[in-house]
LUMPA-994470 format. One record per residue (C-alpha): residue number from 1; x, y negated, z. Coordinates in nm, 2 decimals, padded with zeros to 4 digits. Example, Ala and Ser with C-alpha at 12.3 -4.5 7.8 and 13.67 -1.06 7.14 Angstrom:
% residues 2
> 1|01.23|00.45|00.78
> 2|01.37|00.11|00.71
***
This chain:
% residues 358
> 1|04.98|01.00|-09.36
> 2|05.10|01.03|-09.01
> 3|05.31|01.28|-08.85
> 4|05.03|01.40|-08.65
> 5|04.79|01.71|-08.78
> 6|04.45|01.72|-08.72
> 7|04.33|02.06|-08.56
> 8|04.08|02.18|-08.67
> 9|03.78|02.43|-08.48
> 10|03.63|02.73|-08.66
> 11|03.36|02.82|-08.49
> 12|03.20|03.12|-08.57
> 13|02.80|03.13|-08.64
> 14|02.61|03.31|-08.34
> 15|02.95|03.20|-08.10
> 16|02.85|02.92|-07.80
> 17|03.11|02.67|-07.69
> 18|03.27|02.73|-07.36
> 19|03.29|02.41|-07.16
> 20|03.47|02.44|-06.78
> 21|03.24|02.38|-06.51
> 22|03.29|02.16|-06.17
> 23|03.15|02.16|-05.80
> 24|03.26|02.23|-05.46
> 25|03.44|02.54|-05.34
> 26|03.35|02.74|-05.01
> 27|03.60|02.58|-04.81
> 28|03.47|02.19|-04.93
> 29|03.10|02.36|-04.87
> 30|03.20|02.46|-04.52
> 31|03.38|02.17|-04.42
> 32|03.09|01.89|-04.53
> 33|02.78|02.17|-04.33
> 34|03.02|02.14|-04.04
> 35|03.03|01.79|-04.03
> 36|02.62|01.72|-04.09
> 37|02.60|01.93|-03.78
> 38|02.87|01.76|-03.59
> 39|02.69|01.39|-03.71
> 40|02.33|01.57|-03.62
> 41|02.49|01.67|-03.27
> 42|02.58|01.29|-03.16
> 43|02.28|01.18|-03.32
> 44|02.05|01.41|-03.11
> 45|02.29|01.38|-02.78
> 46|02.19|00.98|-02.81
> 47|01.89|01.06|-02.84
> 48|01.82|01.25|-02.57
> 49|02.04|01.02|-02.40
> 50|01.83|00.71|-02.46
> 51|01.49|00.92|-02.36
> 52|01.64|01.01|-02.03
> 53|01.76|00.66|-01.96
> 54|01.38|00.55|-02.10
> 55|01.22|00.83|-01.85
> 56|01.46|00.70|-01.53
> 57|01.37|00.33|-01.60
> 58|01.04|00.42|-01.60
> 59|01.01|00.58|-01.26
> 60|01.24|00.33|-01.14
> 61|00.97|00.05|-01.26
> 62|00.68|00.21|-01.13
> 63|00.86|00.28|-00.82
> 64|00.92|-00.10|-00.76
> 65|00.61|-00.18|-00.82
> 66|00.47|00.08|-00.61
> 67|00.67|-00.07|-00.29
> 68|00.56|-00.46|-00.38
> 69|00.20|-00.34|-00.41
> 70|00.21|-00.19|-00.08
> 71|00.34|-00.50|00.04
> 72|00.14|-00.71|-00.12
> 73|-00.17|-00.55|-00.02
> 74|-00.07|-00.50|00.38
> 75|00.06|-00.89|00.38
> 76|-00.31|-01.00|00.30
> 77|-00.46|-00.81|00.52
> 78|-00.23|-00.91|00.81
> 79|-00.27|-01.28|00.69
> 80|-00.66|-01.24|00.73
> 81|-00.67|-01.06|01.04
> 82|-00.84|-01.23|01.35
> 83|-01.07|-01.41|01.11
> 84|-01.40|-01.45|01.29
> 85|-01.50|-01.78|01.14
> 86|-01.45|-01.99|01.47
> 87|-01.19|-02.17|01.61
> 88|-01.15|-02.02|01.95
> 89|-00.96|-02.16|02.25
> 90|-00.62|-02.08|02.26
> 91|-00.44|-01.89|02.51
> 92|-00.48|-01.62|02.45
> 93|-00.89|-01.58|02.39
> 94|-01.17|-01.62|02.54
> 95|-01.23|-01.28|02.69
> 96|-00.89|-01.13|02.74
> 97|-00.92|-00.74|02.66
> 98|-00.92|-00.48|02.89
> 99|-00.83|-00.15|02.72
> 100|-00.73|-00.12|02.36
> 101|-01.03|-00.06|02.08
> 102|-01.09|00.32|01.96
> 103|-01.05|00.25|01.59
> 104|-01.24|00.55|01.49
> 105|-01.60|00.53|01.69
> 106|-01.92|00.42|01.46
> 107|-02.09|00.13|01.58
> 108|-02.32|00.32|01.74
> 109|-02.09|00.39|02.03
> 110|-02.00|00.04|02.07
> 111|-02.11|-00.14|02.37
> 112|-02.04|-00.52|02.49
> 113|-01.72|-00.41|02.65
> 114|-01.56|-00.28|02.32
> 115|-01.70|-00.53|02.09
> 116|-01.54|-00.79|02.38
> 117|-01.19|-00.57|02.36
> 118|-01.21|-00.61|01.94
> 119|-01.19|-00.94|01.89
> 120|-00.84|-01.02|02.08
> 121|-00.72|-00.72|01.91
> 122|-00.71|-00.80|01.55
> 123|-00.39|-00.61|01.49
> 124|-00.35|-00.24|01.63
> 125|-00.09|00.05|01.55
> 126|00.05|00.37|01.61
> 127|00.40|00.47|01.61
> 128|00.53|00.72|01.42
> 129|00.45|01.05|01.63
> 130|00.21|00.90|01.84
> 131|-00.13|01.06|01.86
> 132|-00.43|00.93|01.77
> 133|-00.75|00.87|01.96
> 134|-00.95|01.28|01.90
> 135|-01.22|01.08|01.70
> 136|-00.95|01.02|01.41
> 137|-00.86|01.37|01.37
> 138|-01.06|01.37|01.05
> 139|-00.95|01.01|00.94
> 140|-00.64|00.99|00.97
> 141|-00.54|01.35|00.82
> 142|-00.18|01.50|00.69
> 143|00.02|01.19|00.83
> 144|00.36|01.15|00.68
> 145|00.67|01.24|00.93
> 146|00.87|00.95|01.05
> 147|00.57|00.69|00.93
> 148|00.37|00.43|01.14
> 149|-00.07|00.38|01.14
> 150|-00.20|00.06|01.14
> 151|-00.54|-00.08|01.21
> 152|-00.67|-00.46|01.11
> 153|-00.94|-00.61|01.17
> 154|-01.14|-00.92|01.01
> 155|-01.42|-01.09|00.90
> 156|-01.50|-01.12|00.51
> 157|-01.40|-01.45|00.39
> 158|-01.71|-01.53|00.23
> 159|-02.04|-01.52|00.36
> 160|-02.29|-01.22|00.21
> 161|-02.48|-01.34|-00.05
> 162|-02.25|-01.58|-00.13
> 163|-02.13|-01.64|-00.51
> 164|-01.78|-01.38|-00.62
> 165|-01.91|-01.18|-00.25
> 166|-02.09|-00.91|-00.16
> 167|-02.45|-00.90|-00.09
> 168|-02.62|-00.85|00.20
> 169|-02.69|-00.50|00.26
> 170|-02.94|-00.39|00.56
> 171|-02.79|-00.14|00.80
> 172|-02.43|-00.27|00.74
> 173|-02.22|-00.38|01.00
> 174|-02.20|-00.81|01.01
> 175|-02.05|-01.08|01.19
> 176|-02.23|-01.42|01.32
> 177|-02.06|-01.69|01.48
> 178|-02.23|-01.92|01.71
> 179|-02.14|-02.27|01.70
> 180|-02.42|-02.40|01.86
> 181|-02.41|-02.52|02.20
> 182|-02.21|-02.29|02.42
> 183|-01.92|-02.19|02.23
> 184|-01.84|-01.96|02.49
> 185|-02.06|-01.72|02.33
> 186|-01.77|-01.64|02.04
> 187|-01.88|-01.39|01.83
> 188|-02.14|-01.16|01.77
> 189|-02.15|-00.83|01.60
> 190|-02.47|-00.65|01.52
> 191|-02.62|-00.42|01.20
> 192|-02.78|-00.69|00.97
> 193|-03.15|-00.52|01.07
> 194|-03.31|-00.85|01.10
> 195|-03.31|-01.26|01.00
> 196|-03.20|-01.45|01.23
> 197|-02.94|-01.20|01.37
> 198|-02.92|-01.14|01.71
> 199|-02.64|-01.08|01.98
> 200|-02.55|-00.76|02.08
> 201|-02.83|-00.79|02.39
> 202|-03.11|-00.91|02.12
> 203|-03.17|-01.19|02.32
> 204|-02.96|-01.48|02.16
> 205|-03.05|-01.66|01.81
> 206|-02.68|-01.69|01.68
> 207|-02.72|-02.05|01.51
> 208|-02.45|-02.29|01.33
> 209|-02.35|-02.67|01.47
> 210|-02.68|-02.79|01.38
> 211|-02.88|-02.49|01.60
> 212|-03.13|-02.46|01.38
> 213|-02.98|-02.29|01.07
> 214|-02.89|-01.87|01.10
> 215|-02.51|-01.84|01.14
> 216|-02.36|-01.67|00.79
> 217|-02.36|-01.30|00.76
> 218|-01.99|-01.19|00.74
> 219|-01.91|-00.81|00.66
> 220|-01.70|-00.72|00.97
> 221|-01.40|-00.52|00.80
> 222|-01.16|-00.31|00.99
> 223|-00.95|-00.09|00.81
> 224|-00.71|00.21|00.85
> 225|-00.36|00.21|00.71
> 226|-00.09|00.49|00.71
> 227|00.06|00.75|00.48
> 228|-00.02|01.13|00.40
> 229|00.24|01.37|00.28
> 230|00.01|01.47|-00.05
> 231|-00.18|01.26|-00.33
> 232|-00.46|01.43|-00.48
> 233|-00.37|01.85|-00.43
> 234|-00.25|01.95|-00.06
> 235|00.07|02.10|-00.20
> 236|00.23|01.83|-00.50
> 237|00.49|01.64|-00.22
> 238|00.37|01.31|-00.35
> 239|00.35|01.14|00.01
> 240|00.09|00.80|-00.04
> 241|-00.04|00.50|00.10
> 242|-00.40|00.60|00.22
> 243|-00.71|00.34|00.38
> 244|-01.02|00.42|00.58
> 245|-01.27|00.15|00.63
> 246|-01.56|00.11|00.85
> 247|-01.87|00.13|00.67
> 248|-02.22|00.26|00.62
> 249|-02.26|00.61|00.53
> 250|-02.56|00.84|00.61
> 251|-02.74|00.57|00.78
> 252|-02.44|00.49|01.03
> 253|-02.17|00.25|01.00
> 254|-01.87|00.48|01.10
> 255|-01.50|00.50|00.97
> 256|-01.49|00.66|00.67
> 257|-01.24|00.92|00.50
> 258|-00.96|00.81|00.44
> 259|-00.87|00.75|00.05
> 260|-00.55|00.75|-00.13
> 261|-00.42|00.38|-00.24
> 262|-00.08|00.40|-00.37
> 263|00.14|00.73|-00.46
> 264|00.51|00.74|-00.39
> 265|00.54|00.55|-00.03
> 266|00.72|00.77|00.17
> 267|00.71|00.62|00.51
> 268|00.57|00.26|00.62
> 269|00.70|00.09|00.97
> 270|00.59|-00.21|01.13
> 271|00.75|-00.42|01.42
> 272|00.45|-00.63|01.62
> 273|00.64|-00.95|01.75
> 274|00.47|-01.05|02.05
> 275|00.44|-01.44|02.15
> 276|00.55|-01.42|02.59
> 277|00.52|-01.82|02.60
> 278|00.17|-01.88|02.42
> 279|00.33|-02.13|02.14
> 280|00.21|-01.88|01.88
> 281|00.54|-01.81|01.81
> 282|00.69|-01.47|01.80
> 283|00.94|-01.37|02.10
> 284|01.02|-01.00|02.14
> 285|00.94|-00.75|01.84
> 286|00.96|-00.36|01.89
> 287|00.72|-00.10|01.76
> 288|00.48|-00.17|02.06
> 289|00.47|00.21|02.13
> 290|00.43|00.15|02.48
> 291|00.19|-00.17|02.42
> 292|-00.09|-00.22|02.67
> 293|-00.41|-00.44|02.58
> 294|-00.33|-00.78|02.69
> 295|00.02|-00.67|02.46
> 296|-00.17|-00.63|02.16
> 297|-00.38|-00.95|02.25
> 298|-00.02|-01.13|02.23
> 299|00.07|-01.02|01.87
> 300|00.15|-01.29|01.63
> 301|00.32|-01.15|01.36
> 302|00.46|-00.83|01.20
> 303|00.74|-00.74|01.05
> 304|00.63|-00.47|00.78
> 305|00.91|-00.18|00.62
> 306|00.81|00.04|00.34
> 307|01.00|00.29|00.19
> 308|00.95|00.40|-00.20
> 309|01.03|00.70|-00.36
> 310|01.00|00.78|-00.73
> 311|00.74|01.05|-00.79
> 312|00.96|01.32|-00.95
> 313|01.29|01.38|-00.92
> 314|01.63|01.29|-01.12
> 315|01.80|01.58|-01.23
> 316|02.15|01.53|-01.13
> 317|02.14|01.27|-00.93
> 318|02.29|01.31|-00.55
> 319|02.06|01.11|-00.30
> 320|02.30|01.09|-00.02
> 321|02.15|00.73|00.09
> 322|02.05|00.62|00.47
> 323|01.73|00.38|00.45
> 324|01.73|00.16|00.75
> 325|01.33|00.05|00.84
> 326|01.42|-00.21|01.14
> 327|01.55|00.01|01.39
> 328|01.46|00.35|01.23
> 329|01.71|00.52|00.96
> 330|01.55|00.79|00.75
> 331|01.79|00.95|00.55
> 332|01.98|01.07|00.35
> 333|01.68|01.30|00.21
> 334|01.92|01.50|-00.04
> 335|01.65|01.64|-00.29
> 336|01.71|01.41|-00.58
> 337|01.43|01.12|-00.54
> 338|01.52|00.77|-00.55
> 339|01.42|00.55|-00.30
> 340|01.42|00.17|-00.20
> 341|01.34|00.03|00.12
> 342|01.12|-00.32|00.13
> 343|01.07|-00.56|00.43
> 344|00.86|-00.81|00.49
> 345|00.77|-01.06|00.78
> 346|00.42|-01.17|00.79
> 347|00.28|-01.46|01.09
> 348|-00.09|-01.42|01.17
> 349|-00.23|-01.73|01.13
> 350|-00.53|-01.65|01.32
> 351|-00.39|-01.53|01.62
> 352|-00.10|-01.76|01.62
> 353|-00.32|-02.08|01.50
> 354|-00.54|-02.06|01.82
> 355|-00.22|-02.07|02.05
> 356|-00.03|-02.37|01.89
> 357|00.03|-02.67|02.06
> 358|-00.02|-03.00|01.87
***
């Protein structure tokens, strides 16, 4: 046997075995709670982190599109502007206007000396602070501070009735061309009451080339473009993009309310560059504020500025920018709302086509 003795346990009936027990003390307990909460602290800090980054680019996207819609949209009405389906002498047309067209008068107030005014005046505007004609007053409502009106005016692309166009509708305000014989005639505008149309005296048939087939039908379109300091409630700050359009209501074709296109353009601007040597080129541009008729008559193209501003604010951020709109700064605002200016310059092919040389 070996030097070593085996021990030996007695244990006593009824008696349970003591065994030691293991786990973590209060201080180990302590120490691992504070650390979960410190992980669960940068955890939730990202997180937050990452939605307030997610909310920013969102306003910041919508924002951007916001301002290329609104240029978009105004470059394609400029670019159809002076469309009245005829090629027309150039310099500068064939009835040069005499005073500048009330945008805001139904049709039933128009006589042969405004419908004569209209057509050499596809592009209109008022600068910012500049009153309106009285008949607007409840058109053109609310108007943004520091923000332009304009007016265009058109004929619809497509004749009514036409495939993708819209149908004729009695009582609606049309445009026929003549093209038969005396050109001189131009244009014609008259409510689509009858087939053939006749000319604003009911006398002339307003034929095509061939003088025996009806001119199209073309809905004459002029439209109303500026900015109101509310969107949909008189008192949520959203400042928007609004149109009026001329159109039949009640039985009258009148300019209607205006309706809200676009939230979050603070202020739109537009330079009118006006062609002095009849190349159907632009010369001089400035805001035409002081523009008479035969100035208007002269306008080729536009240069177009829109300013953007995200619908709420950021907290924490400091807007402390100047936005410069051609010659007009606005700015800095200093109520947390970013902004970004656009520009665009925009010839009227119309206007400028009929005055270029070969």
């Amino acid at each position: 046997m070996s030097g070593h003795r085996a021990k030996l346990t007695v244990v006593r009936p009824g008696c349970r075995i003591r065994k030691q027990q293991g786990g973590f003390s209060l201080i180990e307990l302590m120490v691992s709670i504070t650390l979960g909460l410190l992980i669960m602290t940068g955890v939730l800090a990202l997180y937050l982190d990452l939605s307030r980054s997610n909310a920013e680019l969102a306003k910041m996207n919508r924002q951007i599109e916001n301002g290329r819609f609104t240029l978009q949209l105004l470059q394609q009405e400029l670019w159809r502007a002076g469309f009245w389906d005829i090629y027309m002498p150039p310099l500068p047309s064939i009835t040069p206007p005499t005073a500048i067209p009330n945008p805001c008068i139904g049709f039933s107030s128009w006589d042969a000396a405004y419908i004569a005014n209209l057509y050499p005046i596809p592009v209109q505007g008022y600068a910012a602070g500049a009153s309106l004609p009285t008949e607007c007053s409840g058109i053109v409502t609310n108007r943004q501070p520091n923000s332009d009106v304009l007016i265009v005016r058109y004929a619809a692309t497509c004749a009514a009735g036409a495939a993708n166009c819209e149908n004729y509708s009695a009582g609606k305000l049309y445009l026929q061309t003549q093209t038969c014989g005396d050109t001189g005639h131009g244009n014609y505008v008259v409510s689509a009451e009858s087939a053939p149309v006749l000319d604003i005296s009911g006398a002339t048939v307003v034929y095509k080339k061939d003088c025996m087939t009806p001119a199209d039908r073309r809905k004459l379109i002029t439209s109303i473009f500026y900015v109101r300091n509310y969107s949909a409630a008189s008192n949520d700050g959203i400042p928007t993009l609004m149109r009026a359009d001329l159109d039949l209501s009640g039985g009258s074709v009148v300019m209607q309310s205006a309706q809200p296109v676009i939230e979050g353009i603070q202020s739109i601007k537009f330079e009118y560059g006006q062609d002095t040597d009849e190349d159907g080129t632009a010369d001089i541009f400035d805001d035409c504020s002081s523009c008479a008729a035969l100035d208007w008559a002269n306008v080729v193209a536009v240069r177009m500025h829109v300013l953007a501003r995200n619908l709420e604010a950021s907290p924490g951020y400091v807007e402390n920018k100047t936005y410069q709109l051609g010659p007009t700064a606005l700015g800095p605002f200093n109520d947390g709302f970013m902004r970004h200016a656009y520009t665009s310059y925009v010839h009227l092919v119309n206007p400028a086509g009929r005055r270029e040389r070969p």
